[in-house]
N, C-alpha and C positions, 0 to 999 in steps of 0.2 A: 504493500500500500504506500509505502515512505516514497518508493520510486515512479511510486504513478501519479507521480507531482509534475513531472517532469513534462507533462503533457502540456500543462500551464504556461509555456512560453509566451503563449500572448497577452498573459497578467503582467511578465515582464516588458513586452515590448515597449510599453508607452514611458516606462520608468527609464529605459536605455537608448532612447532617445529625449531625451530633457535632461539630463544627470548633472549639468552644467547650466542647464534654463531655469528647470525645474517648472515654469508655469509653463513652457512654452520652446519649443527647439532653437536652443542657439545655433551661430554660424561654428559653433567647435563639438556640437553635437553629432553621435553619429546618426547617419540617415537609417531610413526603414530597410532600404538594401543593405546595408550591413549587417544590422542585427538579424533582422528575420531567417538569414542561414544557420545560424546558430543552432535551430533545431533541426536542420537538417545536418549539423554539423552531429549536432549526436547521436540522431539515426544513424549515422553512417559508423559512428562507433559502436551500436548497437549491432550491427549489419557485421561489420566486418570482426568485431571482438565476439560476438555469437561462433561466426565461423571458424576464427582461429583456437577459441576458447571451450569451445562446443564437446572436443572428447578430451578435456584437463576435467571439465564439470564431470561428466560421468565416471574420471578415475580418479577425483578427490574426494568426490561426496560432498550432500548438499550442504552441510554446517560450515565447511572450511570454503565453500563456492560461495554460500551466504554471507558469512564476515566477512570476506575480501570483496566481494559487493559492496557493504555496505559502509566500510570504510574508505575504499574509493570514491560513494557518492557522498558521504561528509568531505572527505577533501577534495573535490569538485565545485562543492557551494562553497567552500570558503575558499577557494579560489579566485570564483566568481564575486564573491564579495570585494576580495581585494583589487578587482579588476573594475565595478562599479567604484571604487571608494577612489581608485587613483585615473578612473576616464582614463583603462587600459584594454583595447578591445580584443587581443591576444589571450590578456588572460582570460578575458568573459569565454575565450573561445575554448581556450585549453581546460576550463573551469566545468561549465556547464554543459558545452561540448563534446570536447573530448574527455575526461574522465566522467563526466556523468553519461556519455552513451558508454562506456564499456562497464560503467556499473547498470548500468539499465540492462546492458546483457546477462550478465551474472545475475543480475536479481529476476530477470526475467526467464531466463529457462530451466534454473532450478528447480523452483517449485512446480515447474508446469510437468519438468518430465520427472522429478517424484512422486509426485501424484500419479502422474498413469502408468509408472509401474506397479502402486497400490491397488488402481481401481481398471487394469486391462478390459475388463468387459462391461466400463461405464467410462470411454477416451473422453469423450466427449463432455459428459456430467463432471468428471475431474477437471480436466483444463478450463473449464466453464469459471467451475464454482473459485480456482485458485486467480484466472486472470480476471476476473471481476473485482478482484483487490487492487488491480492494478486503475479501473476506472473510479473504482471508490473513492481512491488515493487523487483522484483529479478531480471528484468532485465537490472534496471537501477543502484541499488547497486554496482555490480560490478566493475562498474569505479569511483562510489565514493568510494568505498574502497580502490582502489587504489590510487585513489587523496589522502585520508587522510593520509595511510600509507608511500604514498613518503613525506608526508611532513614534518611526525614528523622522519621520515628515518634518524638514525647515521650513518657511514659503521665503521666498527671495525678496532683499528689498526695493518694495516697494518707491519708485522714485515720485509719481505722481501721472498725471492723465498727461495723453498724448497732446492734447490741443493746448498743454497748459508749458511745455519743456519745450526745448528747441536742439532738434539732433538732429545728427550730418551724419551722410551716408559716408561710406569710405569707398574709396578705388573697387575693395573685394566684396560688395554687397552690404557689408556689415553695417552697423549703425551703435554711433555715440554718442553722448551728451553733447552738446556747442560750448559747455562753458567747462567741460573735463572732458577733454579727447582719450583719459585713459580707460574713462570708465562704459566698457561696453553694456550694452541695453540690448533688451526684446519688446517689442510690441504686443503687446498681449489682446487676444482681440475676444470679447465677451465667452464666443465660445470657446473657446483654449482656457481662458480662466476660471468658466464653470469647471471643468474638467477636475480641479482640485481645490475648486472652494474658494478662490482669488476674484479680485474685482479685476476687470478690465485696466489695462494701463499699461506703461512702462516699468519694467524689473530691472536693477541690475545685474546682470550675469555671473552666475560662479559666486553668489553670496547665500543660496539656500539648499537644500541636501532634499533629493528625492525620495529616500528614505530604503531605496534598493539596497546599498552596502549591508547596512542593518537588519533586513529582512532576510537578506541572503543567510548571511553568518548565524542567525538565531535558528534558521529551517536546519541548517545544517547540522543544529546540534540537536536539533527533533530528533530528523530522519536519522541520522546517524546512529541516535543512541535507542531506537525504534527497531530500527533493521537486523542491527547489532544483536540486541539481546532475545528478538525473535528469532535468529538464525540458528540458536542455537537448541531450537525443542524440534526441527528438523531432520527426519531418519528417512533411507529409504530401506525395501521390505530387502531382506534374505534373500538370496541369489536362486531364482526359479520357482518362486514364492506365488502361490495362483490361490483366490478368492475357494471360499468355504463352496461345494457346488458349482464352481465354475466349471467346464471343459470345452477345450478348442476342438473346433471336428475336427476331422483328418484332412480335408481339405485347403482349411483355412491356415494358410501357413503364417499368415499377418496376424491373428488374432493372438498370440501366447505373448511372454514378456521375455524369452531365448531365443527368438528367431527374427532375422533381418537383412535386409543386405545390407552391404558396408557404404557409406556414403561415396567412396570413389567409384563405386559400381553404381550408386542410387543418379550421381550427378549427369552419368553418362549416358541415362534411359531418355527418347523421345518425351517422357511425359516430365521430365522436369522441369526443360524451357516451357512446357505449356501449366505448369503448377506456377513458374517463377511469374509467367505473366499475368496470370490470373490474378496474383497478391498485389503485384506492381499495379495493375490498372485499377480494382477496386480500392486501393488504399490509396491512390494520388490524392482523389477530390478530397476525402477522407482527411488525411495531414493538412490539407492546401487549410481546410477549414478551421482546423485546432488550431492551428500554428499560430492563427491571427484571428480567431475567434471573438476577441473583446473588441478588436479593432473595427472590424468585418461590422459587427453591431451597430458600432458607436459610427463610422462612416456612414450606413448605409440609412438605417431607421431614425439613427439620429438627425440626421438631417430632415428625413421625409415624417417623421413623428416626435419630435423635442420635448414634447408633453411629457410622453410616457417612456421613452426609451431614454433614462439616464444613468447617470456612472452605474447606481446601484444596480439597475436594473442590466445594463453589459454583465456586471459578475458576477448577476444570478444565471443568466445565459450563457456565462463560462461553466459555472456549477452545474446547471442543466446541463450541459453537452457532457462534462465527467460523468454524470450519473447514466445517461444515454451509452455512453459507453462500458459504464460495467454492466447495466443490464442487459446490452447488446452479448457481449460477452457471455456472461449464463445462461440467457435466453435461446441463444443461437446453438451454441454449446449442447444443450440438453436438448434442443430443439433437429439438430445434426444425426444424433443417436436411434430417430425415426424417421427423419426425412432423409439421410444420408448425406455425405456431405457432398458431393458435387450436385443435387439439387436445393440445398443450403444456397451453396453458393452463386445457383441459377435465380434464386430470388429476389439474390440484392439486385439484380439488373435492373429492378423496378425504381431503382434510386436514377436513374438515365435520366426520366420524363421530370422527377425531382429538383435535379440538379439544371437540367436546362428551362424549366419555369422562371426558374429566380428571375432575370430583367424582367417580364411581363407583369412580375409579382410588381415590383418596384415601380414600374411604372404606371399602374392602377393605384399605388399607394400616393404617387404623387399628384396625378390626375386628378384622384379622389379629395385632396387638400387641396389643389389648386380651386377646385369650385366651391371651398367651402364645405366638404361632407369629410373630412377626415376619418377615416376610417381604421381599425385596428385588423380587421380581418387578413388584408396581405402580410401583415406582420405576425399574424398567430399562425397561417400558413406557413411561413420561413420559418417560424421558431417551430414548427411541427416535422416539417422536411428537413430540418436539423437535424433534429431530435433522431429523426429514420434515419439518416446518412450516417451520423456519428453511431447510430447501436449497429450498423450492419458494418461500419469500421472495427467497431468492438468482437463485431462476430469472425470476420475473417481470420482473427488469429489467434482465437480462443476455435475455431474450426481446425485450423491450421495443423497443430499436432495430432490431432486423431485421423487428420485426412493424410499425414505422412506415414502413419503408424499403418493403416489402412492400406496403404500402396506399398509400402518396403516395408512393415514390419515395426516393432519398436525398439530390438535392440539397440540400434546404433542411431534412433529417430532424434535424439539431440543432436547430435554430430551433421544430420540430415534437415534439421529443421536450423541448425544455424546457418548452412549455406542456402536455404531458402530464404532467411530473412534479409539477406542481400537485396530480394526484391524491394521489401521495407525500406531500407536505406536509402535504393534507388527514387524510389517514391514520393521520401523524405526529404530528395534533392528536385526535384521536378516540381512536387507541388509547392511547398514554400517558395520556393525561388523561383517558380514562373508564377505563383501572384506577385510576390515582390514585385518582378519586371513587368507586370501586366497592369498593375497597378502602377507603378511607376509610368510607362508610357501614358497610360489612361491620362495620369493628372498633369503632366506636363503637356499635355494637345488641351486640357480644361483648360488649364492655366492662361495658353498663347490664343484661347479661342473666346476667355474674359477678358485680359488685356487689350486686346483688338478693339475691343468694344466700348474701354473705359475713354473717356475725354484727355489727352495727354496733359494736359494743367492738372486735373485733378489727378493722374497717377503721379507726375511730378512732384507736385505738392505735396503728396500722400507718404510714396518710398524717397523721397529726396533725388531721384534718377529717373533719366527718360526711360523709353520704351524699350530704342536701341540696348540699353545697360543690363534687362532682365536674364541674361544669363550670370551674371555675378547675383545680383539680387536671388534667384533661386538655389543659387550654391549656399547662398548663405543663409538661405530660409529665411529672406527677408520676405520675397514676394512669395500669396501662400494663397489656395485660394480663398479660404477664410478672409482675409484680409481684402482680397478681389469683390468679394461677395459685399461687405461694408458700404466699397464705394459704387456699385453697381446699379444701372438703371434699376426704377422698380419694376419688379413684374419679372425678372430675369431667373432661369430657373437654374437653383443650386449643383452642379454636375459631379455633387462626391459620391450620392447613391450608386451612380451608372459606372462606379471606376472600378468594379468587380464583375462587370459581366461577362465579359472574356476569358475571367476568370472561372467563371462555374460552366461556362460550353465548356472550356477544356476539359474540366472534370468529365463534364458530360460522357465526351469523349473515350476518353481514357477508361470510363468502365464498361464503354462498347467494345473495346479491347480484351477488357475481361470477359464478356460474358462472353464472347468466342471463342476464347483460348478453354474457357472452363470446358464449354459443350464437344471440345475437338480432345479431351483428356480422360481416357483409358488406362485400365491397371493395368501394371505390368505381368509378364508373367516371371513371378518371382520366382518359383519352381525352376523354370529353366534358367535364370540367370545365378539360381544360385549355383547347380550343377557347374555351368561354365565356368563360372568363377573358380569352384574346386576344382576343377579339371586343367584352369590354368596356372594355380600354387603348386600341382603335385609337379 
């Protein structure tokens, strides 16, 4: 549970970009494309520390695979703290990234594959019931992240209202006082200072603390001291150990907890690439979503519903997607063990029509406020279609080991399911970092398509710089569209909602990919690859 915090990265997003603002991103802040790989940074440790770690787990056992878990994910977060405290973006990486994906490996395939050597003829109700700890642990983060962060929380000072100071832009976008050229500033524009309880106006820079360092360091010593001492009431069963009344028929050679192929046999069967892409296309939209979860919100609804979609209400919508996730996980899980899993897995295809509604959703949402009828119903729609996506992400890999166990066996299925979670990794980089960049393009063609239309005296006026200048001005997060939107004709429609919708076709996409790869994936015949295999040791 301690490690399926880890899902939470987009509770951190907003914190590691303002770390230096604090109300609002400075021009020394990192941008969204920088952070946002970060969890793909640690998928990929998950991915590749699964694979290389995958037969050390099966020859250590789960207590000593447990504690070096989870003492790698305490010195991960305080890593990450000290990379928060010093505005180091290395260490956030090395921190939260990389040592928290190779403890998210360790923590995550232990328990799944002792479990289903206890419960062989319930894969599925095992993996179920253990990885839904994993979504619990996301759902409940959420608001301790937010407890921690308000509490080591500075607000920055406060220098007074825009209309009331007088600051000068610099050569590199930035902007400073007229009467102390040392003391840089941010503009803070209503919305940006709702966001943590601030009034509109001008902040000094680098004079208030986001309260990230603090949060980090303090989870650290949670999960750590969590993980730790639960690792240690973890056994797995006696070597050929089978359920009171269990028996494998003679047929099923997959079905006992001694028999399997070896993963360098398992990886070189046609039906791996079509397992590996099956995980890969159903989990892109899936991460794409987590990763930026709080943000995703707060863009989209917030703009087109301000009433009701605020801060609080984003990280209950964080909380909800954790919990969507563990029950996905159990639910699918146990749900697997009658439906079987490759039609499991033929179901989530329904998430397709899901995922590519969202702009239509969005744009009846704002239609609907534009006339005057504000309406909730697109937004209880998205938060429902969430809801589905994220539990059928939950189910794919709480599926996952019983549908390897199923095709090769479980002997060697750790060793077999770590090179599968390679796909995860891959996915981990695809989806985050193509909304990053999806998003990114989106708001820079807003940005040049408000500008355009602002009167050049008042954008002068406004950023201290002509039109020509808006590329230093956006380096430096001076021009934003928040700020665009201020000085904007009236009547002119806000365009942060629409800066995800490229982003959920590709999802789209991508689980169309899935469901073909699922439907084109046949067992092997284990029987004769094991023969060949002995036939080619002797």
């Amino acid at each position: 549970m301690s490690v399926g915090s880890i899902y939470c990265w987009s509770m951190w997003t907003p914190k590691m970009t303002t770390l230096t603002g604090v109300v609002a991103s400075s021009p020394n802040d990192f941008t969204l494309s920088e952070v946002v790989p970060v969890f793909s940074c640690a998928a990929v440790g998950l991915g590749m520390g699964s694979a290389a770690l995958g037969t050390w787990v099966d020859k250590v056992g789960p207590v000593k695979a447990g504690t070096t878990g989870s003492l790698i994910w305490f010195a991960g977060l305080m890593t990450a703290a000290a990379g928060a405290h010093l505005q180091s973006l290395p260490l956030i990486y090395a921190g939260y990234g990389g040592l928290g994906g190779i403890a998210w490996g360790l923590l995550y395939m232990t328990p799944v594959s002792t479990t289903m050597k206890w419960f062989p003829d319930r894969r599925g109700l095992a993996t179920g019931i253990t990885l839904s700890a994993f979504g619990a642990g996301a759902a409940i983060a959420p608001p301790m992240i937010d407890y921690f962060t308000n509490m080591f929380f500075e607000a920055p000072d406060y220098l007074g209202a825009a209309a009331d100071l007088a600051l000068m832009t610099l050569d590199d976008g930035s902007q400073v006082l007229a009467a102390d050229p040392d003391t840089q500033v941010i503009v803070a524009t209503a919305t940006d200072a709702a966001k943590v309880g601030l009034d509109e106006g001008v902040y000094a820079v680098g004079t208030g603390d986001s309260g990230a360092a603090g949060a980090f360091a303090s989870l650290a010593c949670l999960y750590g001291g969590v993980g730790l001492v639960s690792s240690q009431f973890m056994r797995a069963p006696p070597d050929g150990w089978m359920p009171e009344g269990y028996k494998v028929a003679e047929d099923n050679l997959t079905g006992g907890t001694d028999i399997g192929l070896p993963v360098d046999v398992a990886v070189k069967t046609p039906q791996f690439p079509l397992l590996w892409l099956t995980v890969f296309g159903n989990a892109v939209g899936g991460l794409a979503l987590i990763s930026s979860s709080k943000m995703v919100m707060v863009d989209i609804w917030g703009a087109a519903l301000p009433s009701v979609v605020t801060a609080s209400f984003a990280t209950g919508y964080v909380a909800t997607l954790g919990s969507a996730n563990a029950f996905g996980r159990l639910s699918w899980a146990v749900g697997s063990d009658f439906l079987g899993r490759k039609n499991s897995y033929s179901v989530m295809a329904l998430g397709i029509p899901v995922m590519g509604s969202v702009p239509y959703l969005i744009s009846t949402a704002i239609e609907s406020g534009a006339a005057g009828q504000e309406s909730i119903v697109p937004l209880g729609v998205f938060v429902g279609g969430s809801v589905f996506a994220i539990a059928n992400y939950g189910g794919i890999f709480s599926i996952l080991p019983a549908y390897i166990a199923d095709l090769y066996g479980s002997k060697y299925s750790s060793s077999i399911h770590g090179a599968a979670l390679t796909a995860w990794s891959a996915s981990a980089i695809a989806g985050p970092m193509g909304l990053a960049f999806l998003r990114s393009k989106a708001e820079r063609e807003a940005i040049d398509d408000l500008a355009q239309n602002i009167d050049p005296a008042v954008f002068e006026s406004t950023f201290g710089a002509t039109f020509d200048n808006r590329e230093s001005l956006i380096e430096s997060k001076t021009l934003t569209i928040n700020k665009l939107m201020e000085i904007a004709a009236e009547g002119t429609n806000d365009p942060t909602p629409h800066l995800y919708d490229q982003t959920f076709m590709m999802a789209a996409g991508f689980l169309g990919v899935a469901a073909v790869s699922n439907q084109l994936l046949k067992p092997p015949n284990v029987k004769k690859l094991l023969e060949t295999t002995s036939k080619n040791q002797k």
